[in-house]
N, C-alpha and C positions, 0 to 999 in steps of 0.2 A: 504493500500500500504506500503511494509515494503523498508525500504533506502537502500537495494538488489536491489530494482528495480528501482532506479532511480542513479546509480553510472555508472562513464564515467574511466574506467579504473579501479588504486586505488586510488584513490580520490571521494569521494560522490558527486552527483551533488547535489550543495548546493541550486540553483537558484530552481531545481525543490523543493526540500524536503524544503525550506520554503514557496515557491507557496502553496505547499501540507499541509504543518502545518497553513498557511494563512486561507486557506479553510474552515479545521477542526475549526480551532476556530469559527470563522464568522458564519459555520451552526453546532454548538454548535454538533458538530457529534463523541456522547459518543464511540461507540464500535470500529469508525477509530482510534480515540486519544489512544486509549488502546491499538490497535495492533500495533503500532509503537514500544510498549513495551518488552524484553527483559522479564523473567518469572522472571527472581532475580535481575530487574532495581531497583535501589535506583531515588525518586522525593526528592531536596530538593528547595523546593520557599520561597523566602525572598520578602515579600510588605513592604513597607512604616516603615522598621525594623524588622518585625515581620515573625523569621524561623521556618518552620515547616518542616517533612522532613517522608515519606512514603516509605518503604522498602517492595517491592517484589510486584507482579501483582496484588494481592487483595488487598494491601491497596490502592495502584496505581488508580485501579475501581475505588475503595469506593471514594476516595477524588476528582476525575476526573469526577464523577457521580453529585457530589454536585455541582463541579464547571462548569460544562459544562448545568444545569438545572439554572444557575444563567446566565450565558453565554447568554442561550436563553432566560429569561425571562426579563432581561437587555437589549439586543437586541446589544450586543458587539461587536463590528467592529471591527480590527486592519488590520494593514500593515504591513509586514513582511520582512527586509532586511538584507542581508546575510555582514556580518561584516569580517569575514574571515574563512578558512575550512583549517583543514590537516587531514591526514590518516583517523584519525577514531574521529575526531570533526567537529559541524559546530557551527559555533556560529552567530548569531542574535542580531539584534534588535528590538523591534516595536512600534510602537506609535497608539495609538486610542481611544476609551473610549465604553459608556454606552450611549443609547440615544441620539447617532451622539454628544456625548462630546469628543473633542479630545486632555485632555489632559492629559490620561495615555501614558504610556514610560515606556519601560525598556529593558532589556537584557536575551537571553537563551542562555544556551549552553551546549549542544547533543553532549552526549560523544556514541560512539557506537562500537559493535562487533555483528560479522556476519549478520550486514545489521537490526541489533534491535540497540533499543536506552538500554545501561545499565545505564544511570544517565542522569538524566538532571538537572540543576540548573538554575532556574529562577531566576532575581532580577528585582522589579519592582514597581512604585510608580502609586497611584490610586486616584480620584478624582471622587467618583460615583456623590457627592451632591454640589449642588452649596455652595461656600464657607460662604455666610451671611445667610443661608436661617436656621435663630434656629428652626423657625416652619417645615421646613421639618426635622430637626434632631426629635423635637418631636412629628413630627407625626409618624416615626418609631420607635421611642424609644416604643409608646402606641399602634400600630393594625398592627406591622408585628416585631413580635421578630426575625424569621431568619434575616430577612435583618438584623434586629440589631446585633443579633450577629454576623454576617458575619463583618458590619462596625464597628463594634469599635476595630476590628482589628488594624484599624490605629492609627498613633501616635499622638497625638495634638502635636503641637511644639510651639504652643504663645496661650497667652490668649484667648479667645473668641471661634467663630467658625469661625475665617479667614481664619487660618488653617485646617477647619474640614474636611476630608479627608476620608469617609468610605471606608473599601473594601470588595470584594466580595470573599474570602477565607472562604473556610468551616466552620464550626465551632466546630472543634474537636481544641480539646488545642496543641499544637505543645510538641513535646516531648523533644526540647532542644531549646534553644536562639545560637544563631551563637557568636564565640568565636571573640577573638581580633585576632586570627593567623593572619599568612601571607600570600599574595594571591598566589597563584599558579599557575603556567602555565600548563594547560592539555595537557597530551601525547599526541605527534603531531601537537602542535602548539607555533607556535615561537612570536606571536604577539598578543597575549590574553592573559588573564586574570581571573581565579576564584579563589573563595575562598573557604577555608576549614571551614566546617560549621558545626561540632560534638559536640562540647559541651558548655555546657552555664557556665559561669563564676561565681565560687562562690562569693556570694556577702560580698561586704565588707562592716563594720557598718562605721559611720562617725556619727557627733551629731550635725550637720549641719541644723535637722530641729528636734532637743530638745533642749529647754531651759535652759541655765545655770541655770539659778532658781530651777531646780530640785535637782542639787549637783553633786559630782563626779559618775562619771560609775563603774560599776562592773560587774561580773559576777555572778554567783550562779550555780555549774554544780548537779544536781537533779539526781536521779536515770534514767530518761529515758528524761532527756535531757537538756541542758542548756539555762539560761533566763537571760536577762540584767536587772540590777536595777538600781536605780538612787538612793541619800544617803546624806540626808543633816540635820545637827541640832542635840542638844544632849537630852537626857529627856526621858522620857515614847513616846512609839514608836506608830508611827499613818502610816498603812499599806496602801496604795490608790489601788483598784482594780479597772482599766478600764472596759468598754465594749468592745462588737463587733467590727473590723472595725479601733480601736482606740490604742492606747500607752500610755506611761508615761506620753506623752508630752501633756493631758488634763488635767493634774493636774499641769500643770506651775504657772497659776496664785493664786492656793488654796496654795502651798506646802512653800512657804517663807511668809506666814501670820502664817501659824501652826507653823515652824520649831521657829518662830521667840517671838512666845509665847511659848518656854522652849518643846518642841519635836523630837527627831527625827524623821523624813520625810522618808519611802522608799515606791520608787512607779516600781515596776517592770512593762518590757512590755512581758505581759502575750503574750503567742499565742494562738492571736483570730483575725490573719490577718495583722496585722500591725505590725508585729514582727520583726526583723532581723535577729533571729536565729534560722531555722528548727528545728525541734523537731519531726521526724520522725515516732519517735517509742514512743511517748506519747500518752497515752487516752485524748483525747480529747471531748470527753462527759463532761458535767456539772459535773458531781461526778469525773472524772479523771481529770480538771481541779481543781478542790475542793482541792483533793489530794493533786497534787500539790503546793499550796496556804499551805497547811499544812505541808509539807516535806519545803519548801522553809519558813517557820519560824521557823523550827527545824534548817534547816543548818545554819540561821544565830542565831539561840540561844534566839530569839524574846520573853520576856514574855509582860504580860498586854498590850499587841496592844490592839487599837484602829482599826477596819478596817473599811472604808470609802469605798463605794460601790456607782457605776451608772453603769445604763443603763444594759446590759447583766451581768458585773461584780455583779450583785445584785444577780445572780440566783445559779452561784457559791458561794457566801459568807452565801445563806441561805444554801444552800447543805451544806457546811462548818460548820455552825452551827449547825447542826441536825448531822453533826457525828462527824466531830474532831473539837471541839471549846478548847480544850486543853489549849492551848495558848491564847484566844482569851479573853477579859476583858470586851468588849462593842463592840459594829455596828452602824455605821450608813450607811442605806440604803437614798440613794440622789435620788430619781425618777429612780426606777429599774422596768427588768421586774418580773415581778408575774403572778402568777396564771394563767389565760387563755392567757393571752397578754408577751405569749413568742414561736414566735416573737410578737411582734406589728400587730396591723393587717396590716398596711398601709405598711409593708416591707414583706410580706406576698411572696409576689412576688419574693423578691430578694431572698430570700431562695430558693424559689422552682427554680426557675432561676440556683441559683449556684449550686443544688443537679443534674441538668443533667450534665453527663460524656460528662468532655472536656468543660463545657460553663461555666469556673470559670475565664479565663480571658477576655472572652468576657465581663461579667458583671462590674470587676474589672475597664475594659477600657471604659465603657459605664460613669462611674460614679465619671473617673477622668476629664471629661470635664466639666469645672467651669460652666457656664450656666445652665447644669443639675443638680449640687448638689441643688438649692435650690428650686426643683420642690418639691410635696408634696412627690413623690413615693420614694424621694431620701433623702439627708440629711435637704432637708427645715424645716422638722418638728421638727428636733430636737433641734435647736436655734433660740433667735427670729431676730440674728443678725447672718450675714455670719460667721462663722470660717478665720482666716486670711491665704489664700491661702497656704503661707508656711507652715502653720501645717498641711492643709487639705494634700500636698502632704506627709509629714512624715508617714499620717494616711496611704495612696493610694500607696506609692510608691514604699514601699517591695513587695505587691503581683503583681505589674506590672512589676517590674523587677527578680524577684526571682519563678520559677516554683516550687522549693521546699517550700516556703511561700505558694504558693497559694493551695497548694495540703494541707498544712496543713490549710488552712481557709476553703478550700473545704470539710475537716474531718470533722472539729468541724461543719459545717451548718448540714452534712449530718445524723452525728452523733447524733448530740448534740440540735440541735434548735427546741425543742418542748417542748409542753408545757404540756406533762408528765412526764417531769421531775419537771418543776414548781406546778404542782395539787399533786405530790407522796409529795415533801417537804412540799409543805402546811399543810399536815393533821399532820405534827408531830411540825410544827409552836407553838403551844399552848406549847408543852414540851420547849420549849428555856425559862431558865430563865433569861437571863445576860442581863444589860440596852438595849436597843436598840433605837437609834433616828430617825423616821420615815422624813427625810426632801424634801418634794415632792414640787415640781414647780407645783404651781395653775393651770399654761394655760399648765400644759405638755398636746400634742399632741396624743401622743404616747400611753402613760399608765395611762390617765387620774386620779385625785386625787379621783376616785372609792373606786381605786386600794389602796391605803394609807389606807384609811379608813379601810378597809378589813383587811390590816396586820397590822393596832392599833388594831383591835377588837380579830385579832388571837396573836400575838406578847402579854403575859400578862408583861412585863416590860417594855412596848415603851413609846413611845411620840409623837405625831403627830404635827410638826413644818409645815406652804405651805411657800413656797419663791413667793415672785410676782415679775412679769414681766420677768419672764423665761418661756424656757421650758423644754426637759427634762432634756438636756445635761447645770444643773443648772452649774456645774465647768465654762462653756463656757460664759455662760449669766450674772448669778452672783457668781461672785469668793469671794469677800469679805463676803457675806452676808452667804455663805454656810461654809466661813473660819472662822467669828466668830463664828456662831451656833456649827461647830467640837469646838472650844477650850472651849467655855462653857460649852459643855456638856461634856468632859472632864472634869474640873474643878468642875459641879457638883457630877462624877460617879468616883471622881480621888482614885485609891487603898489604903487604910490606910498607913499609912508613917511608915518604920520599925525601930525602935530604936534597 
């Protein structure tokens, strides 16, 4: 039924065409919902924060397909009430839920010409799962990933899952966040309300959630794209390269034990997700990472580094070493990935996960609710001690805020996270001459002390040191113990002194 057929004059009859939209939703009735549509309608819906926004009939289907098959298999109710109407708007409100839950809410408002809808804009807040229920958060988290990616749509707003809040929004990635503009009143209505919802705000860095212990900021603009560093201490230069997922700000507690035994300290945050500055047009593969790493101690002029490597940061510093070690004096690899176990197996999933198109903020938002980080499939394994919320968001909370972050975490998994790039490096393993300190956490989870063993036997300069009572993210666990082992081993491997 198109709102041609339901208008009393020139005014829409607003009472019918929300009866009529009432309907459609309630019997989740895909091919009605679509003809209400305009051939070049613009859909933009904002849930519980989160804007997505579909231009023209076929994306229109596509995303009203997914959400009208959640509609019916939720068993979604609402109520539909007409808030005010001019020429050619009608705007809503409705209240209802999932599962006779009533307490979703929100607002539409149908903008129209020649009796189609050319835009609609949704806003609306959703409440599919009971608020305390963590067992039902992980029983979807583990034997229905759509729903999960559907819910982690939503925001956490407080610790716990007081707040937990799924929704049932497709799960294609939205192709902009809604700006701060101002709201606007739609043609033909004097007592309403929307917003203008085009483009997402570039994000600003703040150091809010890094550590002064790292030293002052900087930049470093690279051929194909700019990286933040941190720069503390003076002496023979000790490089920290993070993991996946991670920033500078995991070398807080290692970086004023080194700087403070006669070092300079710079720990860049690489983009590997946790970054604040897109990098667009960067290779993002393990070797173009590598690069990287190597253009970025040319432009600061770096000789006889020390690089200090965890977790993924391990797999670019051996790439590094098998082709530009130029620069480079000695390694120590801290519990990295190697050989078959890149990824990990137990992360397995989140890769594959993040490599479907469009499901990079869904995972993203799955894993910034604190009750999941320390399940096995998530950050549990990497520490034997939680991370302190504050840094866990530093880690999490560029690619939940920032789409150009996340498109570049999404490169690098797609790109880059396999474990042919780790077997091609291995085989030229044996050619690295330069020291190397193997310092592997005994209970690591992840990449179990096999692994060590493996690259003492391939590594002919190493040293095979275990840390105990870590696991792999040893910076986390044991900061001191992995900060004296760096300054010794320095001190044993230190470059002859030039007269």
């Amino acid at each position: 039924m198109s709102i041609a057929h339901i208008t009393t004059g020139s005014m829409p009859d607003a009472d019918s065409f929300a009866a009529n939209a009432e309907r459609i939703t309630n019997e989740a009735l895909l091919d009605e919902a679509v003809a209400l549509f305009h051939d070049d309608a613009a859909a933009e819906w904002i849930f519980d924060g989160v804007y997505e926004r579909h231009e023209g009939i076929r994306a229109i289907r596509s995303a009203l397909t997914a959400m009208t098959s959640v509609w019916r298999e939720q068993r979604l109710r609402v109520h539909k009430t007409v808030e005010c109407v001019g020429t050619d708007t009608i705007v809503l409100s409705w209240r209802g839920g999932f599962r006779d839950d009533q307490r979703q809410f929100g607002t539409e408002i149908w903008t129209l010409r020649d009796g189609l809808v050319v835009r609609h804009q949704m806003y609306g807040y959703l409440a599919v799962r009971p608020r305390a229920s963590l067992l039902a958060a992980i029983r979807l988290f583990t034997v229905s990933p759509r729903t999960v990616l559907s819910a982690a749509r939503s925001q956490v707003r407080h610790v716990g899952l007081r707040s937990l809040t799924p929704t049932w929004i497709r799960a294609a990635a939205p192709t902009a966040k809604p700006s701060a503009s101002q709201y606007i009143p739609p043609a033909g209505v004097t007592s309403c309300i929307t917003r203008s919802t085009t483009e997402e705000p570039r994000m600003k860095h703040t150091d809010q959630h890094h550590s002064t212990n790292l030293g002052s900021v900087h930049e470093s603009h690279l051929t194909r794209g700019t990286i933040r560093y941190y720069d503390t201490g003076d002496g023979p230069p000790v490089v920290f390269v993070h993991g996946f997922m991670m920033n500078a700000n995991t070398w807080r507690h290692v970086v004023p034990t080194v700087a403070a035994a006669g070092h300079r300290c710079v720990a860049p945050d690489l983009p590997l997700g946790a970054h604040s500055i897109p990098v667009p047009d960067a290779d993002l593969t393990p070797l173009g990472v590598a690069d990287m790493i190597a253009e970025f101690l040319d432009r600061l002029d770096l000789t006889d580094v020390t690089l200090v490597a965890n977790d993924s940061g391990g797999v670019v510093t051996q790439i590094l070493l098998a082709r530009n070690p130029t620069r480079v004096a000695r390694v120590v690899l801290a519990s990295v990935d190697c050989y078959e176990a890149f990824p990990p197996t137990r992360y397995k999933w989140l890769t594959k996960a993040i490599k479907i198109p469009g499901a990079t903020r869904a995972v993203t938002s799955i894993i910034r609710i604190r009750p999941l980080q320390r399940l096995p499939f998530t950050f549990g394994p990497a520490t034997k001690r939680p991370i302190p919320p504050a840094v866990m968001d530093g880690f999490l909370l560029p690619s939940r805020h920032s789409a150009a972050i996340r498109a570049d975490l999404a490169r690098f998994v797609s790109q880059g996270v396999s474990n042919k790039f780790t077997l091609d490096v291995a085989r030229k393993l044996p050619s690295v001459t330069k020291p190397v300190l193997i310092a592997w956490a005994r209970e690591d989870q992840l990449v179990p002390a096999k692994y060590a063993e493996r690259l003492a036997k391939d590594l002919p300069n190493s040293t095979l040191k275990f840390i105990d009572n870590s696991h792999m993210l040893v910076q986390e666990d044991q900061p001191d113990v992995l900060a004296d082992m760096i300054i010794e081993f320095n001190r044993q491997h230190a470059a002859p002194t030039q007269w």
